[in-house]
N, C-alpha and C positions, 0 to 999 in steps of 0.2 A: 234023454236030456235031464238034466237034475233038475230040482225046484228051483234052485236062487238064479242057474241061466233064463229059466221059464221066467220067473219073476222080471227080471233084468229086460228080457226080451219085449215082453207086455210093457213094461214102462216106456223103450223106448218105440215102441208101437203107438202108445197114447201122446208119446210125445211129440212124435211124427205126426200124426192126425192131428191135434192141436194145434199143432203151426198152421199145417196145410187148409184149415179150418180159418184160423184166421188170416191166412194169405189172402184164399178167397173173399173173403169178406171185405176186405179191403180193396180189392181190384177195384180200378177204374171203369168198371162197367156199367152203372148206372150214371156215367159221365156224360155220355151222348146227349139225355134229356135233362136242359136247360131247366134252372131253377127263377123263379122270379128277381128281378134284378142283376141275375148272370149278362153281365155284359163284358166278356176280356177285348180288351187291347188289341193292335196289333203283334206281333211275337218280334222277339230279338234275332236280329244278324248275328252270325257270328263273331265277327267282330265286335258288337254289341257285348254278346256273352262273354266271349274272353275279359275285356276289356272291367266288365262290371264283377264279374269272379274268379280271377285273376291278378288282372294289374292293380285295381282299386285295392286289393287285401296284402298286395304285396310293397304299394306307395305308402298305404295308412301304415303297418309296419316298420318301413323305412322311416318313415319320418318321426315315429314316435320311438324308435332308438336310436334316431340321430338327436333329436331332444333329450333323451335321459342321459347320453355321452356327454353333450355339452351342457351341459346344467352338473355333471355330475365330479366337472373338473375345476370348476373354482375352487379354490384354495383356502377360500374361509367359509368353509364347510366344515362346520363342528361336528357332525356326524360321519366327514369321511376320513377325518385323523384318525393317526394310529395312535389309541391310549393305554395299549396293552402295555406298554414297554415305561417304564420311567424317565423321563424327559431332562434332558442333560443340559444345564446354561453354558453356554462357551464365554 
């Protein structure tokens, strides 16, 4: 095996272990014991869930590009004229 595969290899060796380093460390395992003041809620239905990340991001959406459509077609809108062109009196 040459040097620069060797090398290559070890990197991503280190870089492997690094993640998996800090996967661990972040696991929910020390979740079980309650902290002072940990008190959650009841949990969401599903229905609940959809509804709150889902439909809600997909309303607020709609509704804020149905607002910039209409507001965006009045016609005395000085910023939605076209000025490129040289404007002709009939």
């Amino acid at each position: 095996m040459s040097n620069k595969v060797n090398k290559n290899a070890m990197r991503a060796g280190a870089i492997t272990a690094g993640t998996m380093l800090m996967l661990l460390m972040s696991s929910p395992a020390f979740a079980l014991t309650r902290d002072d003041g940990d008190d959650p809620g009841p949990g969401l239905s599903v229905i609940q869930t959809l509804g709150l990340y889902v439909a809600a991001p997909i309303v607020l959406f709609l509704v804020i590009a149905g607002l910039v459509m209409v507001l965006s077609r009045k016609g005395d809108n000085a910023h939605m004229q076209d000025t490129h062109y040289a404007k002709t009196s009939h």
